[in-house]
C-alpha positions as protocol buffer text, in pm:
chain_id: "A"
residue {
  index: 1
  type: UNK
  ca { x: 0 y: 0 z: 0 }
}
residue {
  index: 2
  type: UNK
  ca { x: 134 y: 312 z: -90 }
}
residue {
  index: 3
  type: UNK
  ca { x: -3 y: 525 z: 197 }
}
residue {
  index: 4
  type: UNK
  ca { x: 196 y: 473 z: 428 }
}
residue {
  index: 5
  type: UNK
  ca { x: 543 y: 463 z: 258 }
}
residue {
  index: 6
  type: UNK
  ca { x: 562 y: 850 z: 313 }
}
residue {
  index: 7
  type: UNK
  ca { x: 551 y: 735 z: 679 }
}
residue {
  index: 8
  type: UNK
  ca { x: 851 y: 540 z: 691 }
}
residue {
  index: 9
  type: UNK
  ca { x: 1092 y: 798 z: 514 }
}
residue {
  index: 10
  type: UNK
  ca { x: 1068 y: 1017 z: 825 }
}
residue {
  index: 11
  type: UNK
  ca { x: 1068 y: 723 z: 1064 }
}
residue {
  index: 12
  type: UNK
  ca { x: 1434 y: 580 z: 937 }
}
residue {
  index: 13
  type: UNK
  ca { x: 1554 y: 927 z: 982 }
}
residue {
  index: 14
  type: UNK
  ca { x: 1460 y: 938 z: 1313 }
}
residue {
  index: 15
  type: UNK
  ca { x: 1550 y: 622 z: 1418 }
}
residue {
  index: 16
  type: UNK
  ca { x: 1889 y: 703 z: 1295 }
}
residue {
  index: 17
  type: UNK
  ca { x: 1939 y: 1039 z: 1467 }
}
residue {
  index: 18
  type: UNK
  ca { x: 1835 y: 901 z: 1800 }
}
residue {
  index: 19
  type: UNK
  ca { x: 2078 y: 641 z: 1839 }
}
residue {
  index: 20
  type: UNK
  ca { x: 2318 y: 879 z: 1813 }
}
residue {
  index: 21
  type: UNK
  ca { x: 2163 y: 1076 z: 2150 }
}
residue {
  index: 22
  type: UNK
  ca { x: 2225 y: 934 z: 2507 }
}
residue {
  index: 23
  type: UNK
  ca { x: 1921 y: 702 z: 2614 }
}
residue {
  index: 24
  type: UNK
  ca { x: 1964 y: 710 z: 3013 }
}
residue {
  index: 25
  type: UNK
  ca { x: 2038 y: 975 z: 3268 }
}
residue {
  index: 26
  type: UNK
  ca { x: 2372 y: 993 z: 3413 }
}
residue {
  index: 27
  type: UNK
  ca { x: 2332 y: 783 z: 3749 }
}
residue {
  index: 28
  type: UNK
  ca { x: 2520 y: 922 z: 4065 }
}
residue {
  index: 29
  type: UNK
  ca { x: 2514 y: 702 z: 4390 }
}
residue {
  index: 30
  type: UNK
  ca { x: 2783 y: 604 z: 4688 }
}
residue {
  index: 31
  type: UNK
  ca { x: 2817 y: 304 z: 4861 }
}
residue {
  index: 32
  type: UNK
  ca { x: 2760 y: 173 z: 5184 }
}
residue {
  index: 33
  type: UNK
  ca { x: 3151 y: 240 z: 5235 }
}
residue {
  index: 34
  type: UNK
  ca { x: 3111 y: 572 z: 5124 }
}
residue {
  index: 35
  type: UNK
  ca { x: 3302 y: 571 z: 4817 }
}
residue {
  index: 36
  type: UNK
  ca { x: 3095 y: 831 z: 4538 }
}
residue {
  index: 37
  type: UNK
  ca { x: 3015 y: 680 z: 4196 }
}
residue {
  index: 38
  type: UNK
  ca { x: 2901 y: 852 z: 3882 }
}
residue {
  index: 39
  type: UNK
  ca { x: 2817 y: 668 z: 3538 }
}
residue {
  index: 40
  type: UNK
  ca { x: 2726 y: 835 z: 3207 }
}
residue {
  index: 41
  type: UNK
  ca { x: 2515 y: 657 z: 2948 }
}
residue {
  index: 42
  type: UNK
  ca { x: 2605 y: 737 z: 2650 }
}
residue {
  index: 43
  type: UNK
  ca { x: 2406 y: 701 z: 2279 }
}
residue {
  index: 44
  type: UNK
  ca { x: 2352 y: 269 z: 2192 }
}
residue {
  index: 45
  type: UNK
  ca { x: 2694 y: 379 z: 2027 }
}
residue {
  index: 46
  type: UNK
  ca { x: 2893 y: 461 z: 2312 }
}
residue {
  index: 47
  type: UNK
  ca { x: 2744 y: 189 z: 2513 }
}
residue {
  index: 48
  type: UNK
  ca { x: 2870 y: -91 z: 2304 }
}
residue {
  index: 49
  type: UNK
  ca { x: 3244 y: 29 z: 2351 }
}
residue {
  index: 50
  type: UNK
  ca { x: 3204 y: 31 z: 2752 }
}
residue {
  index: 51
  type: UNK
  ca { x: 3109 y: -263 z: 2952 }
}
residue {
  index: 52
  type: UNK
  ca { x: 2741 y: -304 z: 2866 }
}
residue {
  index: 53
  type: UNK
  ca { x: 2906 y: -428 z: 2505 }
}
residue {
  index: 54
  type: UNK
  ca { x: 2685 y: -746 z: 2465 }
}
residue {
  index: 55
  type: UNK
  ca { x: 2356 y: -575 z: 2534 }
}
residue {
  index: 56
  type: UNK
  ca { x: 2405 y: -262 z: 2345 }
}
residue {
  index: 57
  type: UNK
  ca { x: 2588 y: -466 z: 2000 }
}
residue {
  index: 58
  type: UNK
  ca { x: 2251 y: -672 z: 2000 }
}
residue {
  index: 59
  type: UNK
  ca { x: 2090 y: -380 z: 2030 }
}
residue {
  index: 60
  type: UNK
  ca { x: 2305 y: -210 z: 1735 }
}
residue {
  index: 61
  type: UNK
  ca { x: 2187 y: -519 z: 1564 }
}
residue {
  index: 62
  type: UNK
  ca { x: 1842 y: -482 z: 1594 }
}
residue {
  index: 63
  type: UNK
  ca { x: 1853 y: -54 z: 1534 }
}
residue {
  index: 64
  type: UNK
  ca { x: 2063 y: -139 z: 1224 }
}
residue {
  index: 65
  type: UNK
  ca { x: 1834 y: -409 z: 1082 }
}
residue {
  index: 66
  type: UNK
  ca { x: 1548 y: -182 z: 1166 }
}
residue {
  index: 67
  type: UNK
  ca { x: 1652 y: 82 z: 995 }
}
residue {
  index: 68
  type: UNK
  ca { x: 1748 y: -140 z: 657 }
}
residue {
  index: 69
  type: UNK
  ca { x: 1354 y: -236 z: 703 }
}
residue {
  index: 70
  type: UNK
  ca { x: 1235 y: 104 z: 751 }
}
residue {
  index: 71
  type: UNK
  ca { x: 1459 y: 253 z: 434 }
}
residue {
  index: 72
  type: UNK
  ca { x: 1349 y: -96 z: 225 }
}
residue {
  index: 73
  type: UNK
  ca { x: 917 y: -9 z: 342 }
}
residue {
  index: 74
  type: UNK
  ca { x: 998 y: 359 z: 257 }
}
residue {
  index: 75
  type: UNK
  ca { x: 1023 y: 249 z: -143 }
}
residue {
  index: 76
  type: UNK
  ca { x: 669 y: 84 z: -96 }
}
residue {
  index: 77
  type: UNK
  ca { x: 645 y: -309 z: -105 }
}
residue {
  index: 78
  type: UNK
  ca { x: 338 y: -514 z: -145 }
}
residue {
  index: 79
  type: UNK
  ca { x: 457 y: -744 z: 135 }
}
residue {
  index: 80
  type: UNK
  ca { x: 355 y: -819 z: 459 }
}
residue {
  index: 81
  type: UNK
  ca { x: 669 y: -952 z: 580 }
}
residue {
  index: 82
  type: UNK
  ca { x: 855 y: -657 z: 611 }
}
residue {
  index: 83
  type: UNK
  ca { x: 612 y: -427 z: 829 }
}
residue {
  index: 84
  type: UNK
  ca { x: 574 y: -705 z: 999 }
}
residue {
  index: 85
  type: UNK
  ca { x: 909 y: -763 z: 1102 }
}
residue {
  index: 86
  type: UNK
  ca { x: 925 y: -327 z: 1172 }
}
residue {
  index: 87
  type: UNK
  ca { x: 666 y: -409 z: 1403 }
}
residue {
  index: 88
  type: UNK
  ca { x: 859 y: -704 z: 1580 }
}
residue {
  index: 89
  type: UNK
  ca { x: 1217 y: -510 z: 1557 }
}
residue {
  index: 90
  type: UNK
  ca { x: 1081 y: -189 z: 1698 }
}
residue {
  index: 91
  type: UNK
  ca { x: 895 y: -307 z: 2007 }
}
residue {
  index: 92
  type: UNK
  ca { x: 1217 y: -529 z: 2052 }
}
residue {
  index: 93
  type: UNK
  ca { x: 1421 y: -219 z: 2066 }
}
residue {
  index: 94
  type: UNK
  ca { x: 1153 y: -42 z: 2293 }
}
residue {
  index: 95
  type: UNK
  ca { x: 1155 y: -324 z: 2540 }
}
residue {
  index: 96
  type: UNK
  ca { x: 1537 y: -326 z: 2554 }
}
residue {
  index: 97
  type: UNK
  ca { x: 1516 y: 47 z: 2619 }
}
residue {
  index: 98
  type: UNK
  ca { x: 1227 y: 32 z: 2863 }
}
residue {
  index: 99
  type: UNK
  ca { x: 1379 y: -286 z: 3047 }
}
residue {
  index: 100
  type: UNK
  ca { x: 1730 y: -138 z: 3109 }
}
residue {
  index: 101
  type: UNK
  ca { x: 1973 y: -508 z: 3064 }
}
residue {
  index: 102
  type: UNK
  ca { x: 2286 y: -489 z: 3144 }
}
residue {
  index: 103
  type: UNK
  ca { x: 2274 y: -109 z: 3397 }
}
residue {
  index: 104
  type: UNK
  ca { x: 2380 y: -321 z: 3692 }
}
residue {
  index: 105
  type: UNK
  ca { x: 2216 y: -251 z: 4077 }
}
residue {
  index: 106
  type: UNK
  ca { x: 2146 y: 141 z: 4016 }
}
residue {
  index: 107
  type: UNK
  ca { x: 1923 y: 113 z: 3668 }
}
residue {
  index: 108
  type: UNK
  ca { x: 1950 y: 450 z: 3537 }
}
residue {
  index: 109
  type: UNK
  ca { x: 1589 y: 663 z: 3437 }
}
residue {
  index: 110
  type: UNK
  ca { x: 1531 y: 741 z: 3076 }
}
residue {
  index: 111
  type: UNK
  ca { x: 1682 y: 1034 z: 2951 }
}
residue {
  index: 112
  type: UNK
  ca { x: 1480 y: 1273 z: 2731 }
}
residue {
  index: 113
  type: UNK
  ca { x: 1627 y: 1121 z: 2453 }
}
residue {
  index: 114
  type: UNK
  ca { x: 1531 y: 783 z: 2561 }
}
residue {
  index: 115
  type: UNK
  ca { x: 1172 y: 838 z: 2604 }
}
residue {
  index: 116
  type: UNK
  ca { x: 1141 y: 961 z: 2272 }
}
residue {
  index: 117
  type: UNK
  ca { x: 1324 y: 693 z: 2113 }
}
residue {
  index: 118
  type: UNK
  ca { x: 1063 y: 451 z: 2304 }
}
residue {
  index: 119
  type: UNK
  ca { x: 795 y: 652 z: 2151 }
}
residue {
  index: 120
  type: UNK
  ca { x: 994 y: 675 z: 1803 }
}
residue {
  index: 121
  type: UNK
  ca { x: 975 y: 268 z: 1827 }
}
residue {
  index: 122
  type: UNK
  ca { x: 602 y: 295 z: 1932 }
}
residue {
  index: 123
  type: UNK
  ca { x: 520 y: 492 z: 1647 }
}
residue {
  index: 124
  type: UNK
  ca { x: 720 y: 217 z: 1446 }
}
residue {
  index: 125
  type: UNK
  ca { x: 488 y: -69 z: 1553 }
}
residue {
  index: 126
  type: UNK
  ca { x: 175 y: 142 z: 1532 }
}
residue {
  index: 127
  type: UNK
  ca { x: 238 y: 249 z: 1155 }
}
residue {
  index: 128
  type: UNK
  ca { x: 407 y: -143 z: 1066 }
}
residue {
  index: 129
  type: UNK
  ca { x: 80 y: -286 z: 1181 }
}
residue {
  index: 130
  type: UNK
  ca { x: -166 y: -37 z: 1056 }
}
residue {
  index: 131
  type: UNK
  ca { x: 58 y: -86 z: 705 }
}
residue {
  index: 132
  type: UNK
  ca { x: -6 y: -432 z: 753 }
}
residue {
  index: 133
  type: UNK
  ca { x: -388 y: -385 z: 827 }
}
residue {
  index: 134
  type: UNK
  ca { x: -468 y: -235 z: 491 }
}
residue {
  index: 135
  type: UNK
  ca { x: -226 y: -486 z: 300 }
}
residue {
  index: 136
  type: UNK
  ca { x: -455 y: -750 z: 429 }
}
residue {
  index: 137
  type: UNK
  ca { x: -799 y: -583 z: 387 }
}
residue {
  index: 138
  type: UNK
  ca { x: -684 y: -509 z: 34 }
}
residue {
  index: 139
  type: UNK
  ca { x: -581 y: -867 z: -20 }
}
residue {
  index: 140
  type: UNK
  ca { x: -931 y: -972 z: 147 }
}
residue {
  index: 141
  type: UNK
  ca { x: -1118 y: -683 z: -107 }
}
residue {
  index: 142
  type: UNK
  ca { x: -938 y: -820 z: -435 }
}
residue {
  index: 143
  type: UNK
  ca { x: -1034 y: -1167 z: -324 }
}
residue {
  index: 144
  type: UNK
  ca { x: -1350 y: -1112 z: -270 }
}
residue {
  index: 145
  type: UNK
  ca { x: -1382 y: -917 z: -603 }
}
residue {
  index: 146
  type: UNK
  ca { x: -1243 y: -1142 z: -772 }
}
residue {
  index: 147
  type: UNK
  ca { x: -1459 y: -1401 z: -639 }
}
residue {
  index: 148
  type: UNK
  ca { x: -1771 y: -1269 z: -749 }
}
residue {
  index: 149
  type: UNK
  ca { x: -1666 y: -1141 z: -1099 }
}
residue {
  index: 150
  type: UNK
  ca { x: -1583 y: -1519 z: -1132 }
}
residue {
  index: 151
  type: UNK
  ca { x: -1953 y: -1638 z: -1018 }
}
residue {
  index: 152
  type: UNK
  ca { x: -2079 y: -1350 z: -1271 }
}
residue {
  index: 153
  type: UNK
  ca { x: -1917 y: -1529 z: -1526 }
}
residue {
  index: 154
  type: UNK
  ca { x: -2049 y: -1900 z: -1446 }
}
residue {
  index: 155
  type: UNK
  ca { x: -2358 y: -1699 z: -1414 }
}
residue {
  index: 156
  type: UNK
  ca { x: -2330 y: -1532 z: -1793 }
}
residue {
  index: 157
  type: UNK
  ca { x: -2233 y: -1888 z: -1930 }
}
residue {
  index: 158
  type: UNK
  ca { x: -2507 y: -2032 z: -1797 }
}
């Protein structure tokens, strides 16, 4: 369907830009010996070249694969597969976001930037599966169509 396509131009974009920004707040805290702590979240980037590697690569993974889907959708494709798998990619990446792996005892809140990018991915799964809504009511219409221009002809024959 090519109604939506105009929506997933704009969506790559921004899916790009924000995993470039910093997802958590900076997390301060001391310990029970009274030694002070401070940790800085960086952008997904950042994160996979300090010890939260593992999480953050698979997380690189899934932005990077998301964003191949997103750019692929954005030149309009009659299949379902692909907004279906935006919709699976993107609330993978919000639930890494939202569930925090990897921050240790003192889980840092979402930055400004993060809560966006969860609503960037929730705006991801909400267009993939509206996208994939009309693809199948169109499929279902053309069937059905198709269906009774075929009994119209038995009928003519007859």
């Amino acid at each position: 369907m090519k109604e939506l396509t105009r929506f997933y131009g704009p969506l790559t974009v921004l899916v790009v830009v924000w995993s470039f920004l910093p997802l958590y707040d900076t997390v301060e805290y001391t310990t029970d010996l009274g030694s002070h702590f401070t940790y800085e979240y960086g952008s997904i980037w950042a994160m996979v070249g300090n010890g939260n590697g593992s999480i953050a690569a698979l997380g690189v993974v899934f932005l990077v694969a998301l964003t191949a889907l997103l750019a692929i959708a954005t030149l309009g494709t009659s299949r379902v597969a692909i907004p279906t798998s935006i919709a699976g990619l993107a609330a993978l990446v919000m639930l890494i976001v939202l569930m925090k792996p990897a921050t240790g005892q003192h889980p840092p809140p979402l930055a400004d930037t993060g809560v966006g990018a969860v609503a960037i991915a929730g705006l991801a799964v909400a267009v993939a599966l509206w996208d994939v809504a009309l693809q199948l009511s169109a499929r279902q219409r053309a069937r059905l169509v198709a269906e009774s221009i075929a009994e119209a002809e038995r009928d003519a024959h007859e």
